[in-house]
C-alpha positions as CSV (number, residue, x, y, z in Angstrom):
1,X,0.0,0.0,0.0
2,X,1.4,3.4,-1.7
3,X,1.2,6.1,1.0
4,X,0.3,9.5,0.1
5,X,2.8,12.2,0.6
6,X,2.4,15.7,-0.4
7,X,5.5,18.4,0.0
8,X,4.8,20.6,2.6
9,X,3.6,17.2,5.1
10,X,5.4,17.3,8.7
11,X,5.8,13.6,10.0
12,X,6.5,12.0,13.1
13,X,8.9,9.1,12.7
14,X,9.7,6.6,14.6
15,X,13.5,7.1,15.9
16,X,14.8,10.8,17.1
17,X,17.5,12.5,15.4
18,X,20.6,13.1,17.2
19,X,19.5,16.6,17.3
20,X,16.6,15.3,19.4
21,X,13.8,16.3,17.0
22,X,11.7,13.9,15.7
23,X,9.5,16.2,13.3
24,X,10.7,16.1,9.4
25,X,8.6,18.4,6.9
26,X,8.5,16.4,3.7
27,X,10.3,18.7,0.8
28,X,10.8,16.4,-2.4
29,X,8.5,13.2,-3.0
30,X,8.6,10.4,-5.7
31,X,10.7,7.6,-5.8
32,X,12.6,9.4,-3.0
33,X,11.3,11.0,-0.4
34,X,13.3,14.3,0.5
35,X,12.7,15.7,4.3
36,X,14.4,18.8,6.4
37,X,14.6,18.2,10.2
38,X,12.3,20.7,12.1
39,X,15.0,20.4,15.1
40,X,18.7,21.9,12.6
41,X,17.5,21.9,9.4
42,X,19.5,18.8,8.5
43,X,18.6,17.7,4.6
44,X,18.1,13.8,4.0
45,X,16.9,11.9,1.3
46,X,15.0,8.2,2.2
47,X,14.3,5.5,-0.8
48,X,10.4,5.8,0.0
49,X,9.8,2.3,1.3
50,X,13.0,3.6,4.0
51,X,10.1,6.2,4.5
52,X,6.8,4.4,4.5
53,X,8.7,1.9,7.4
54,X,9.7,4.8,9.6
55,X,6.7,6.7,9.7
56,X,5.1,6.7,12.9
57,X,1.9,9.7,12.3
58,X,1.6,12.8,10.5
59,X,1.6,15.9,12.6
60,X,0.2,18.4,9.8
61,X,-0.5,18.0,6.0
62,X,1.0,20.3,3.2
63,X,-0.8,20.8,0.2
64,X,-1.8,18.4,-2.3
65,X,-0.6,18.4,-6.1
66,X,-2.6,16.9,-9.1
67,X,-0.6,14.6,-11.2
C-alpha cells in the first residue's frame, strides 16, 4: 500500500534524530522522499519504502498536487 505524501507534510517518525527532533517536513516526493529536520534543518533523502517503514503519524498535511 502506496502512501500518500504531499511536500509541505510534517511527519513524526519513529527514531529521534541526534538533534533530538523527531519532526521532518516532507520537501521532495517520488521515488525518494526528501525531508528537512524541524530540530537543525538537516537535509536527507530516504528511498520511500526507507520512509513508508519509519513513519510513525503525520503531525500536519501540506498541500496536495494533481498529477
Amino acid at each position: 500500500m502506496v502512501i500518500a505524501i504531499n511536500q509541505g507534510d510534517v511527519v513524526q517518525l519513529k527514531k529521534k534524530h541526534p538533534c533530538g527532533s523527531d519532526r521532518w517536513q516532507v520537501t521532495r516526493t517520488g521515488a525518494d522522499i526528501g525531508m528537512v529536520c524541524l530540530g537543525c534543518r538537516h537535509k536527507v533523502m530516504l528511498e520511500r519504502s526507507s520512509f513508508e517503514k519509519r513513519i510513525k503519524s503525520f503531525i500536519s498535511k501540506g498541500e496536495e498536487t494533481s498529477q
